[in-house]
VOBA-740985 format. One record per residue (C-alpha): x, y, z; residue in three letters. Coordinates in Angstrom, 3 decimals, m for minus. Layout:
REM VOBA-740985
+----------+----------+----------+--------+
|        x |        y |        z | residu |
+----------+----------+----------+--------+
|        X |        Y |        Z |    ALA |
...
+----------+----------+----------+--------+
This chain:
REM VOBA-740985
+----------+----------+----------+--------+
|        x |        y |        z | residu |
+----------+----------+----------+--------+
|   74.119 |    6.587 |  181.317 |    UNK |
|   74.238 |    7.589 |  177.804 |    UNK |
|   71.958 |    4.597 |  176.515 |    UNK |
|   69.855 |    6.358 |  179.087 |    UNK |
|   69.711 |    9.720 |  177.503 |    UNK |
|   68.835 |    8.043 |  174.043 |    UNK |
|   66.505 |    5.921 |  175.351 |    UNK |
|   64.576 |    8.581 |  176.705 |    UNK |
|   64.426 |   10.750 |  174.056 |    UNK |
|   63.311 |    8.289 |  171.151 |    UNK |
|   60.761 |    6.669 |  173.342 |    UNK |
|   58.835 |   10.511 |  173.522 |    UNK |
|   59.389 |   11.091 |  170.242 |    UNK |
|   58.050 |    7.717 |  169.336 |    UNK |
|   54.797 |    8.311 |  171.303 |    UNK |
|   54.217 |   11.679 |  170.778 |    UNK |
|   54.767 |   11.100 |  166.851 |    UNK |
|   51.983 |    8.253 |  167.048 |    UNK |
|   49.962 |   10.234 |  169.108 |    UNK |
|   50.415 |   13.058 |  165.912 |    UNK |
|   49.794 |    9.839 |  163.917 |    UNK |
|   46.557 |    9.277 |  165.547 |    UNK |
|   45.236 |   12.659 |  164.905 |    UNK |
|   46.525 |   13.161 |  161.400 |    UNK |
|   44.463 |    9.370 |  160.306 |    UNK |
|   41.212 |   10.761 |  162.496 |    UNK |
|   41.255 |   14.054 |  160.116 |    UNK |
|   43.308 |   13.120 |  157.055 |    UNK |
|   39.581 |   12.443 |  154.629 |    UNK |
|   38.308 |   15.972 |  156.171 |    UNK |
|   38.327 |   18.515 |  153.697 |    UNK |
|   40.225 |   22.164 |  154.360 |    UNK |
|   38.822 |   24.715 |  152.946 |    UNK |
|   40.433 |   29.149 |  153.263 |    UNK |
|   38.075 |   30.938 |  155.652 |    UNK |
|   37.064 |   32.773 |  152.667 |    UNK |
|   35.653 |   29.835 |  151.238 |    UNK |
|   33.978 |   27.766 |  154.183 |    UNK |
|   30.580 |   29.237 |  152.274 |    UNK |
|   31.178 |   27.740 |  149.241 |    UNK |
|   27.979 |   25.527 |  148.802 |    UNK |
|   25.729 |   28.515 |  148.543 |    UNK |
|   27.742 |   29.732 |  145.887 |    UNK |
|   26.268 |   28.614 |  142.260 |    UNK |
|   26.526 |   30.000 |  138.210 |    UNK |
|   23.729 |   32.550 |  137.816 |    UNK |
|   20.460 |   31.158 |  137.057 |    UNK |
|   20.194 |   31.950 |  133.248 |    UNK |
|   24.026 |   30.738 |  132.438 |    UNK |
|   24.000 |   27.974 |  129.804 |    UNK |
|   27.138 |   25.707 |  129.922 |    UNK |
|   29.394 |   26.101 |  126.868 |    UNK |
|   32.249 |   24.346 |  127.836 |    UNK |
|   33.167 |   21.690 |  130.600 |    UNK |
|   36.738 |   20.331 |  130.979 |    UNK |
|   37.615 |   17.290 |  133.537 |    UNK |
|   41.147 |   16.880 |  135.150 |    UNK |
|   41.951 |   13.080 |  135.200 |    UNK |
|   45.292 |   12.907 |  136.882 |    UNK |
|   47.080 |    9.514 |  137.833 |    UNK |
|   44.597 |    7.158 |  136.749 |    UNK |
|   47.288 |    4.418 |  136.104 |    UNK |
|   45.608 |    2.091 |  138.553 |    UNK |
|   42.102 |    2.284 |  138.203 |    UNK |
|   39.849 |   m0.882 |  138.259 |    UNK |
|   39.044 |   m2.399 |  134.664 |    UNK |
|   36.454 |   m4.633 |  135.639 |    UNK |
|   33.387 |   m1.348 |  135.854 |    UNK |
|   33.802 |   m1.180 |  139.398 |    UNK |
|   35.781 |    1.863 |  139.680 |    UNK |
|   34.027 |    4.466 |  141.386 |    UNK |
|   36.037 |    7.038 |  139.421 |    UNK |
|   36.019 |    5.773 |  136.380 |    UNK |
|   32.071 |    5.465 |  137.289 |    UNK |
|   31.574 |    9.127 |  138.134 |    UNK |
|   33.599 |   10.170 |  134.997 |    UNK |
|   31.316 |    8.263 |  133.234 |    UNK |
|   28.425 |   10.513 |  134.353 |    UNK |
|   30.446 |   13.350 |  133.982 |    UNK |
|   30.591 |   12.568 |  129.969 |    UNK |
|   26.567 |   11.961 |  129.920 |    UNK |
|   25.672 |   15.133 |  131.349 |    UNK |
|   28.378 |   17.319 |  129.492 |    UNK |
|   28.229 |   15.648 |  125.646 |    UNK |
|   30.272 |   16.579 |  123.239 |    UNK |
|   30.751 |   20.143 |  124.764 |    UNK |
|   33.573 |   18.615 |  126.823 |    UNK |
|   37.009 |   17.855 |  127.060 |    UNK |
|   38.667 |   15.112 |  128.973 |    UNK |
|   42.170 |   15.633 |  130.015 |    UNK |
|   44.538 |   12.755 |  131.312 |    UNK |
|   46.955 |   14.772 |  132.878 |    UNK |
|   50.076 |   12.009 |  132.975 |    UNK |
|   50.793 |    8.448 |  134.864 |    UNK |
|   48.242 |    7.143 |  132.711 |    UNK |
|   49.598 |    3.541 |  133.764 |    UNK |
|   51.703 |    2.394 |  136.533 |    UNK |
|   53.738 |    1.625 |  137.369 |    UNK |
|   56.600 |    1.925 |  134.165 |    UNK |
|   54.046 |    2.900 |  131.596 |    UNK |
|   53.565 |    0.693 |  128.802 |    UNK |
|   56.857 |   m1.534 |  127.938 |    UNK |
|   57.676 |   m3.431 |  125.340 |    UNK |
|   55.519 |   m6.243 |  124.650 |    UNK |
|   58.171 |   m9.020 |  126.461 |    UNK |
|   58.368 |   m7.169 |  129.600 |    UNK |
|   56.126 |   m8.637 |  132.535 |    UNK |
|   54.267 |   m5.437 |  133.382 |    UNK |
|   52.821 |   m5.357 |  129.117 |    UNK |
|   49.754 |   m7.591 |  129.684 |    UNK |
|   48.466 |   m5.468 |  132.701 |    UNK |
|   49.380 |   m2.111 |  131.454 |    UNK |
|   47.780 |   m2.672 |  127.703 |    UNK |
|   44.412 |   m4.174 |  129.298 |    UNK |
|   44.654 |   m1.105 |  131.533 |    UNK |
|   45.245 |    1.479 |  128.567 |    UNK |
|   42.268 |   m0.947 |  126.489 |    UNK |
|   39.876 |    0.148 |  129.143 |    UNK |
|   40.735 |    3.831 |  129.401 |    UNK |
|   40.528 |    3.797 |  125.190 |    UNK |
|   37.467 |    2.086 |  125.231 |    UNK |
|   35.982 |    4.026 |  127.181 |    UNK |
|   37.134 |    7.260 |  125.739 |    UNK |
|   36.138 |    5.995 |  122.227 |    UNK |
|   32.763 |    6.227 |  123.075 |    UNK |
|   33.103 |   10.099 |  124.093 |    UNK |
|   31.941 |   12.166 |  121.924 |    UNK |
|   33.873 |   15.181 |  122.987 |    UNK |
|   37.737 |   15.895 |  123.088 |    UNK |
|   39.923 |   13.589 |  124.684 |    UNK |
|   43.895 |   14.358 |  125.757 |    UNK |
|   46.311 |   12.314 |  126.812 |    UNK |
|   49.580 |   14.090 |  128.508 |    UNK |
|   52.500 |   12.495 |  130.110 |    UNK |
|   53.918 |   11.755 |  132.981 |    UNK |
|   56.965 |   10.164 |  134.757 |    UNK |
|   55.597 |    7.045 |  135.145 |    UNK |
|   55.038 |    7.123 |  131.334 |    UNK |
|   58.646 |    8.030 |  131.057 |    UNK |
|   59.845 |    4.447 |  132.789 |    UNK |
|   59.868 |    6.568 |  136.726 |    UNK |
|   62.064 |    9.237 |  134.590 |    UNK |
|   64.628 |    6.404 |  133.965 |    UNK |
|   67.187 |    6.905 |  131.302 |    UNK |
|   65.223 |    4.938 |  128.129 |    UNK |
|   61.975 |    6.657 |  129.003 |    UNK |
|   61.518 |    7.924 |  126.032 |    UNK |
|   61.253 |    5.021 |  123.985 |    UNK |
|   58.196 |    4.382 |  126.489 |    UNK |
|   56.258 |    7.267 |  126.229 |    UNK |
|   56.422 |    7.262 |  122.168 |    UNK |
|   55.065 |    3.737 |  122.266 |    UNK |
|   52.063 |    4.770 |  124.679 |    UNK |
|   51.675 |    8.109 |  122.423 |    UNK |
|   51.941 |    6.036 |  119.209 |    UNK |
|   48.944 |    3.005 |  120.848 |    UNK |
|   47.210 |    6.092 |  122.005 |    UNK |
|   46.894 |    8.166 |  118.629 |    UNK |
|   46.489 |    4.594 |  116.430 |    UNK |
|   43.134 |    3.411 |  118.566 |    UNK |
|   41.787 |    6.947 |  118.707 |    UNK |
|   42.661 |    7.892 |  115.144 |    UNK |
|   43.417 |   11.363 |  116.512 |    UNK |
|   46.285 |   12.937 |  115.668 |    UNK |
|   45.759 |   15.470 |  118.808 |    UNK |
|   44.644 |   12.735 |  121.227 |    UNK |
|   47.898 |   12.851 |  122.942 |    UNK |
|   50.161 |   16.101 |  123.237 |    UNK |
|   52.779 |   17.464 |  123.456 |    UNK |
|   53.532 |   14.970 |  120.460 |    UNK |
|   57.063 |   13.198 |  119.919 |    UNK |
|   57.666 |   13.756 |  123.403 |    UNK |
|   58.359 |   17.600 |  122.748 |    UNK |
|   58.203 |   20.376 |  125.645 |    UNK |
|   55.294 |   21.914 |  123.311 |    UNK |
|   53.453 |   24.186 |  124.169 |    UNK |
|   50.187 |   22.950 |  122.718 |    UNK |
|   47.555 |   25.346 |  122.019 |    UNK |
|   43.630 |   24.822 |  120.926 |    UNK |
|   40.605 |   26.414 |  121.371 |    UNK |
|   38.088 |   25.112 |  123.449 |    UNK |
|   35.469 |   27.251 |  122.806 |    UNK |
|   35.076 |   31.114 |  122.330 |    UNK |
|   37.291 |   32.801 |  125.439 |    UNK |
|   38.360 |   29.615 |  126.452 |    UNK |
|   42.118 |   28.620 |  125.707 |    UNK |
|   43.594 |   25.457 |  126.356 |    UNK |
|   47.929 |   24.853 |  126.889 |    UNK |
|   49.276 |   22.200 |  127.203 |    UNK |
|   53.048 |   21.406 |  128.027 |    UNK |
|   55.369 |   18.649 |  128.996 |    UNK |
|   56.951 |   19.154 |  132.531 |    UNK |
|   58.516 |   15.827 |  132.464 |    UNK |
|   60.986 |   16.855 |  129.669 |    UNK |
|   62.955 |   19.096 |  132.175 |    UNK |
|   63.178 |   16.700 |  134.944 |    UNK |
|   63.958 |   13.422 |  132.846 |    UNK |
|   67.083 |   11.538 |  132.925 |    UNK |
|   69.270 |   10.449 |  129.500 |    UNK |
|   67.411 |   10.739 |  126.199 |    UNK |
|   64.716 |   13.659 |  125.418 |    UNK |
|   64.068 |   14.707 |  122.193 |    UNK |
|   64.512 |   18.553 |  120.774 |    UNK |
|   64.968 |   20.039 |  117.643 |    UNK |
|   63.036 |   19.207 |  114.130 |    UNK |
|   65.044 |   16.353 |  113.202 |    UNK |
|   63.023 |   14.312 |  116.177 |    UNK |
|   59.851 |   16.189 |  115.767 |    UNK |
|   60.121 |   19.033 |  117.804 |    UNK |
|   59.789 |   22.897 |  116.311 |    UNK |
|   63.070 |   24.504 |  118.052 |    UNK |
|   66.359 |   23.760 |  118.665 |    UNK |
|   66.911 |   25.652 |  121.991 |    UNK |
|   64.769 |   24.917 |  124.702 |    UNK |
|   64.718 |   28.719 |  125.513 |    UNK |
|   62.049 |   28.775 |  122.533 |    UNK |
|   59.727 |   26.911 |  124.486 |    UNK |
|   59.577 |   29.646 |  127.420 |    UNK |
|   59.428 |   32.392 |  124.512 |    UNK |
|   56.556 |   30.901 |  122.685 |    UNK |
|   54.610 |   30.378 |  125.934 |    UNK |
|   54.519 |   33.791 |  126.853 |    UNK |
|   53.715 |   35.217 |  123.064 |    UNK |
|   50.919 |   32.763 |  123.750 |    UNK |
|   49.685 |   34.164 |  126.559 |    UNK |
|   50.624 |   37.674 |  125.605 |    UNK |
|   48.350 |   37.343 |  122.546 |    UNK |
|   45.637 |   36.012 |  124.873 |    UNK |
|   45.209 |   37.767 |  127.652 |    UNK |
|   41.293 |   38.389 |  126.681 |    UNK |
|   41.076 |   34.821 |  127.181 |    UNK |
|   40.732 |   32.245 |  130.198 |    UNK |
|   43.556 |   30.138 |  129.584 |    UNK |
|   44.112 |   26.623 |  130.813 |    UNK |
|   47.357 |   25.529 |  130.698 |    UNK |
|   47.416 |   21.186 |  131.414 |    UNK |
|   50.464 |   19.412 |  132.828 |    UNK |
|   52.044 |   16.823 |  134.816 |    UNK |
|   53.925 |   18.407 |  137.452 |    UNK |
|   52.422 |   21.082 |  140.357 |    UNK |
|   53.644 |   24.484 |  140.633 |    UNK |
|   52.597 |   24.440 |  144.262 |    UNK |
|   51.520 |   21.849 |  146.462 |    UNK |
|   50.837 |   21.222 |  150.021 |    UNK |
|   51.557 |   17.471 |  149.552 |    UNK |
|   54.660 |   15.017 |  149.302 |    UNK |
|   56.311 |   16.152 |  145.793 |    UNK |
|   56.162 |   19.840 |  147.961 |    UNK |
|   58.059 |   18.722 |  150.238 |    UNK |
|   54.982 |   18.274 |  152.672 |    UNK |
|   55.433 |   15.040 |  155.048 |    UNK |
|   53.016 |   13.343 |  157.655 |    UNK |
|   54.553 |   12.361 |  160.716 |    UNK |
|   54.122 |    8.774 |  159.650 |    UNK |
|   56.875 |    9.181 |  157.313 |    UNK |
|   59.325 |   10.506 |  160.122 |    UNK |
|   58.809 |    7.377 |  161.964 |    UNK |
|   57.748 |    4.447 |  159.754 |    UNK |
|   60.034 |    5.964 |  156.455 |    UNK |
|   59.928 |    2.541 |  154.783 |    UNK |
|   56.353 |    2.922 |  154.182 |    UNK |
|   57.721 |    4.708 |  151.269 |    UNK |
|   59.212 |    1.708 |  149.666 |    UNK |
|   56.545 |   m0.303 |  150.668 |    UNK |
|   53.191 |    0.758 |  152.387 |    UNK |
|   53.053 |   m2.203 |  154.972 |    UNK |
|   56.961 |   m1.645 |  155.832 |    UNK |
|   55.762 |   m0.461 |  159.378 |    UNK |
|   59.135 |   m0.656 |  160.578 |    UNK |
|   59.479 |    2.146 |  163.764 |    UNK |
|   62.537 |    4.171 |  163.075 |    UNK |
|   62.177 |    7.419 |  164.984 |    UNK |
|   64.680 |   10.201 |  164.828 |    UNK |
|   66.835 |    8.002 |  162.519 |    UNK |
|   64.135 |    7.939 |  159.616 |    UNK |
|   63.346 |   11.978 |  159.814 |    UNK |
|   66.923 |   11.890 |  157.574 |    UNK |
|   64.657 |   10.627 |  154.593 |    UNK |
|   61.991 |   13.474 |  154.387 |    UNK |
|   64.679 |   16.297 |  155.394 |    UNK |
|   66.502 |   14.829 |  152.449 |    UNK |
|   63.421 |   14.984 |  149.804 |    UNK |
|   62.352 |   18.280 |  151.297 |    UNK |
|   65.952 |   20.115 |  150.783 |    UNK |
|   67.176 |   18.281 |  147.899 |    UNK |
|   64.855 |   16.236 |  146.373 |    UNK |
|   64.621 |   13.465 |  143.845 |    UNK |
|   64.047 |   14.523 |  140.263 |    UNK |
|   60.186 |   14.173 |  141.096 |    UNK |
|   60.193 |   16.805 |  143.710 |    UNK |
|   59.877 |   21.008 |  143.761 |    UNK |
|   62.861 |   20.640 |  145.316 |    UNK |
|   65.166 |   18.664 |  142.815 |    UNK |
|   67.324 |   21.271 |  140.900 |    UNK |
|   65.526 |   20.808 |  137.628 |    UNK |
|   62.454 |   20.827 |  138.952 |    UNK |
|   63.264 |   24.112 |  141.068 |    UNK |
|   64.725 |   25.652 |  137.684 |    UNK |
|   61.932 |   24.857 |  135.587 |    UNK |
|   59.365 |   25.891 |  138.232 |    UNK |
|   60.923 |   29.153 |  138.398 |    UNK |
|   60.911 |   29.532 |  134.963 |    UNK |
|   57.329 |   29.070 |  134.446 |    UNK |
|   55.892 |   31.422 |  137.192 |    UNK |
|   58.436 |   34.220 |  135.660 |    UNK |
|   55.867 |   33.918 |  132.839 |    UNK |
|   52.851 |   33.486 |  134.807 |    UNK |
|   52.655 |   36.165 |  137.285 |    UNK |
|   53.033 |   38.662 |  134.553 |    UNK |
|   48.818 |   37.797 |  133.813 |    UNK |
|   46.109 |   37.656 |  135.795 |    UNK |
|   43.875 |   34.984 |  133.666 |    UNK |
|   45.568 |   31.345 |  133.848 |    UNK |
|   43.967 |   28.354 |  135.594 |    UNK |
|   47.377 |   25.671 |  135.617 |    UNK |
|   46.624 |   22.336 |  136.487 |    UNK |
|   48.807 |   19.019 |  137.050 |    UNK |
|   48.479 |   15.769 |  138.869 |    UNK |
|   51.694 |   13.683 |  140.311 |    UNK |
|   50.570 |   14.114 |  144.089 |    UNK |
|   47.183 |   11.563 |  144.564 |    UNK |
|   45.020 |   14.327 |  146.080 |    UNK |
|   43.388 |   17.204 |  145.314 |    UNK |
|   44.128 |   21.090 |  145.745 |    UNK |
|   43.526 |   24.355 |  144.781 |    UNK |
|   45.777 |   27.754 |  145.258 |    UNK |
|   45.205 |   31.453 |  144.725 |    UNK |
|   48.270 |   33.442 |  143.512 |    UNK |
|   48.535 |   36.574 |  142.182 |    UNK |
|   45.082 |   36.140 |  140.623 |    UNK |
|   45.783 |   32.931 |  138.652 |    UNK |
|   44.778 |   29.514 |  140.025 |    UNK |
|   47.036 |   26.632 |  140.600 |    UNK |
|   45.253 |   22.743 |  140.516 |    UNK |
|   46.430 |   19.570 |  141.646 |    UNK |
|   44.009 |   16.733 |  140.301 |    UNK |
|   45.807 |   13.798 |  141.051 |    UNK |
|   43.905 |   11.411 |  142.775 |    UNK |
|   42.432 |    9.868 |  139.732 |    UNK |
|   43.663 |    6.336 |  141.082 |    UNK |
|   45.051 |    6.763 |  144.465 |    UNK |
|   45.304 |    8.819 |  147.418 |    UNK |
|   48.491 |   10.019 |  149.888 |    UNK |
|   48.812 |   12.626 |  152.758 |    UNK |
|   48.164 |   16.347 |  151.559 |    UNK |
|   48.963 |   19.120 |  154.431 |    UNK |
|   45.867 |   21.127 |  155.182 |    UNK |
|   46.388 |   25.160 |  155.117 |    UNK |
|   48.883 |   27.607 |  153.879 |    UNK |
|   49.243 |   28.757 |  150.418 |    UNK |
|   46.370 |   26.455 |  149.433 |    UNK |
|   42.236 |   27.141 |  149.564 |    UNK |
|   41.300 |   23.714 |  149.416 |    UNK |
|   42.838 |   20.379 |  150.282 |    UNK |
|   41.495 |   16.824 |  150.498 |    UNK |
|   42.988 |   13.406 |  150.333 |    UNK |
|   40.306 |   11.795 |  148.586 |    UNK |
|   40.057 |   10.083 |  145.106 |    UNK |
|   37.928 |   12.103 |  142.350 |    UNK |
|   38.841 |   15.074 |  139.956 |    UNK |
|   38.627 |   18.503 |  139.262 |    UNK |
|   36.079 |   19.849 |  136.534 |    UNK |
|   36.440 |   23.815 |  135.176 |    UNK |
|   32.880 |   24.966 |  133.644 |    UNK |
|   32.758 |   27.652 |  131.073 |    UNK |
|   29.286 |   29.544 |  130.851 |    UNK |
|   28.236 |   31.759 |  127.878 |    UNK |
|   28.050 |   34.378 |  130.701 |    UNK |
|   31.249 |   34.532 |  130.834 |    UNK |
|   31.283 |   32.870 |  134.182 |    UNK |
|   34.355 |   30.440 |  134.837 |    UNK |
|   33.469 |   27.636 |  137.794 |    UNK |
|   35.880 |   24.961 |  139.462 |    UNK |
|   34.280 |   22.301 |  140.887 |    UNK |
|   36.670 |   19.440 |  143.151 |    UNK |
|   34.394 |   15.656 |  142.507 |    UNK |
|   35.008 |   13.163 |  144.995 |    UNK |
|   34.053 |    9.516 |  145.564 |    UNK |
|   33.289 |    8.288 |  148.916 |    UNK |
|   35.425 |    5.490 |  150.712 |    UNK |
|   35.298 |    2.649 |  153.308 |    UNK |
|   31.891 |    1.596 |  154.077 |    UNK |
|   30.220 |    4.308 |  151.492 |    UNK |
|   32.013 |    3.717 |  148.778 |    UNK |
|   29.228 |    2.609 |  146.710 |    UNK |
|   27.518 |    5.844 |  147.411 |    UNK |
|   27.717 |    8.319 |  144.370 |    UNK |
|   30.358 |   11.015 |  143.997 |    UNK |
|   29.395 |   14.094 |  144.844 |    UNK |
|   30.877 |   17.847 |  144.651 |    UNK |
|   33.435 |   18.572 |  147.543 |    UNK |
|   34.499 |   21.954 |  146.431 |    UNK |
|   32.694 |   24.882 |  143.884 |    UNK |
|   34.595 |   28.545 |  142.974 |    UNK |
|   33.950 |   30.897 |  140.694 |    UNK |
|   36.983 |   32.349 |  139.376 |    UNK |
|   37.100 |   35.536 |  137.694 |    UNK |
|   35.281 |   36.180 |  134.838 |    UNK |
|   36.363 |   36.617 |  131.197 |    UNK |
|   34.980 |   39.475 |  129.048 |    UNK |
|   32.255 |   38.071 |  126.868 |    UNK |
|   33.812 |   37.798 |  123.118 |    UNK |
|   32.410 |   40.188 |  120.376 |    UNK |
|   34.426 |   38.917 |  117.466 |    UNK |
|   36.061 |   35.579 |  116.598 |    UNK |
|   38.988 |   35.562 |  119.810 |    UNK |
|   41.369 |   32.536 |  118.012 |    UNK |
|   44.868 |   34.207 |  118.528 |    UNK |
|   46.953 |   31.298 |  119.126 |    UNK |
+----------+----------+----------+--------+
C-alpha cells in the first residue's frame, strides 16, 4: 500500500513535468518582450542622429567555431564594418572554456590557444577599442590556482595586442576601470569574479593593485559615478545583477526531472521528485557562481547600494548563455551571454526582454544625445545560415548634450 501511494504520485509528477517540458521546448526560442515594449520595431534614433559611438557586448564566447563558420563571430564581423573605428568591443569574461588557458602541458592548451589565436586575430584587424574582462572560467571554474590562469590569458592577451588596456581590470585587480568612450559616454569596468573566487586573489600594490582594503574599491566606484552623473555610464562585468535565468536561481522543469543534464546534457536520466533537491539547493544556497552563494549575495548587495543612488548606468555582464534586459530604478541591467551558447532563461518578471538565443547586445551613442540598445541574434536549426538580425531596440534615456570637455574620471 505504501509503494502504492509513491507510485502514484511520481508517475503524475513525471507526466505532468514532461508535459511542462513539452511546452517550455515549443516556446523556449520565442522572444518575451514587457507589454510596454511589444512596439518596439517602430521605435528608431531620430532621423538626423549621426552615430558617435557603438559598443558590442560579447559575453561567453569561449566556444565559438574557429574555422569562419560561426554565425556569431560572422555577425560581429559585420558589426565592426559598419561601426569602424568609432567602436568598442567588449569580451565580457569566459573568453575560453572550459578552464581558460592552462599551462602549456595541460591537455586543454592546444584548443584553448587556437581558440584565443582566432578571437586575437580577428580583433587585430579592428580598428576600434577592444576589451577583454574576466570570467570564472578564466579563473580555472573559480578553483583555488585561478589566478595564475587568468594572468597568463591577460599577459597572451596584452603581448599579441600590444595594448596595455586590452584587458582590464589588470593583475587580476577588482578595478574599477574607467575610460572615455566618447564625449558623455563613460565606460567601467570591474572584476566580479574577485569576490566570488576561491584561494589566491590579488590586493594591495605589492601585486599590482591600488588599495589595500577592498572597501576602496566600493568607495572609488561611487566617487566615479558621483563625479559623473552628467554622463551615460557603462559599467562592463562578468557576473548579472539580475537575471531571470539559471545563475538567478531560475530553473526549467527539465532540470527537476532529468537533474543530471547538468553534469552532462545527454544524462537524460528521469529522477522526479528526488532530483527537485538539486535546483532547491542552487536556488537557496548556491554555488559560488550563483546570486545566491553568500559572496555573490554580499557583493551584489554591495553594488546596487551604489547604483540606485543614480539614475544614468547601463550594467552589463554575461555568465548565463542568453540574453536579457531589466529596468530598475531608471538604470538598465544586461545580460549578453550567449556569445557561444545558449540555456533556459524564464520569460517575465523583473525583466523587459528575454530570449534564449545566441547573439549580443550593442549600446549606440548618437551626437543627439540619444542612447539605443539593440539585442542581435543569429538564427538556428534549419536557418541558421540566414543573417542575424535585430531581436530587440530601446531607447534609454537621454544624456544632456556636452558643452565643455565632460572627462571627470
Amino acid at each position: 500500500m505504501l509503494l502504492y501511494f509513491l507510485i502514484i504520485p511520481t508517475v503524475l509528477f513525471l507526466v505532468f513535468g514532461l508535459f511542462s517540458y513539452w511546452q517550455e521546448l515549443k516556446y523556449r526560442n520565442k522572444p518575451f518582450y514587457r507589454l510596454s515594449d511589444v512596439g518596439w520595431r517602430k521605435c528608431l534614433p531620430k532621423p538626423e542622429a549621426k552615430l558617435v559611438h557603438s559598443i558590442a557586448f560579447m559575453g561567453d564566447i569561449g566556444y565559438v567555431a574557429i574555422d569562419g563558420t560561426d554565425p556569431v563571430m560572422r555577425l560581429l564581423e559585420e558589426w565592426q564594418q559598419n561601426t569602424g573605428p568609432d567602436g568598442s568591443v567588449l569580451f565580457l569574461g569566459d573568453n575560453l572554456y572550459p578552464v581558460g588557458l592552462p599551462a602549456e602541458t595541460h591537455r586543454h592548451y592546444p584548443a584553448a590557444k587556437a581558440r584565443l589565436d582566432f578571437l586575437l586575430q580577428q580583433m587585430g584587424a579592428y580598428a576600434g577599442r577592444k576589451i577583454f574582462l574576466s570570467g570564472n572560467h578564466d579563473w580555472n571554474k573559480g578553483r583555488h590556482n585561478g589566478l595564475e590562469y587568468v594572468l597568463r590569458q591577460e599577459q597572451y592577451v596584452v603581448e599579441t595586442l600590444q595594448d596595455e588596456n586590452s584587458y582590464l581590470p589588470r593583475h587580476g585587480c577588482p578595478g574599477p576601470e574607467a575610460i572615455q568612450l566618447a564625449e558623455g559616454l563613460l565606460l567601467v569596468i570591474i572584476n566580479t569574479q574577485w569576490w566570488v573566487q576561491r584561494g589566491e586573489k590579488p590586493i594591495g600594490r605589492a601585486q599590482g593593485c591600488p588599495y589595500d582594503d577592498i572597501e576602496e574599491f566600493f568607495l572609488r566606484l561611487n566617487k566615479i559615478l558621483r563625479r559623473n552623473k552628467h554622463q551615460r555610464v557603462v559599467v562592463a562585468a562578468h557576473h548579472p545583477l539580475y537575471s531571470n535565468a539559471l545563475h538567478g536561481g531560475k530553473f526549467t522543469i527539465k532540470q527537476h526531472i532529468f537533474p543530471l543534464t547538468a553534469a552532462h546534457k545527454r544524462f537524460y536520466i528521469p529522477l522526479p521528485i528526488f532530483g527537485s533537491l538539486y535546483p532547491f539547493y542552487r536556488k537557496l544556497f548556491g554555488a559560488y557562481e550563483d546570486m545566491s552563494h553568500r559572496k555573490y549575495r554580499k557583493m551584489r548587495k554591495r553594488l546596487l547600494r551604489i547604483f540606485h543612488q543614480y539614475s544614468n548606468i547601463v550594467y552589463v555582464a554575461g555568465h548565463d548563455h542568453n540574453l536579457q534586459h531589466f529596468e530598475v530604478r531608471d538604470n538598465h541591467y544586461i545580460v549578453s551571454g550567449s556569445g557561444s551558447k545558449t540555456s533556459f532563461v524564464k520569460k517575465g518578471g523583473k525583466a523587459t526582454f528575454t530570449l534564449e538565443q545566441r547573439g549580443f547586445f550593442v549600446l549606440n551613442y548618437y551626437d543627439t544625445g540619444e542612447v539605443w540598445i539593440e539585442a542581435l541574434a543569429v538564427p538556428e536549426g534549419e536557418t541558421a545560415s540566414m543573417p542575424g538580425t535585430v531581436v530587440f531596440r530601446k531607447e534609454l534615456a537621454s544624456v544632456p548634450l556636452p558643452k565643455e570637455q565632460t572627462q571627470q574620471v
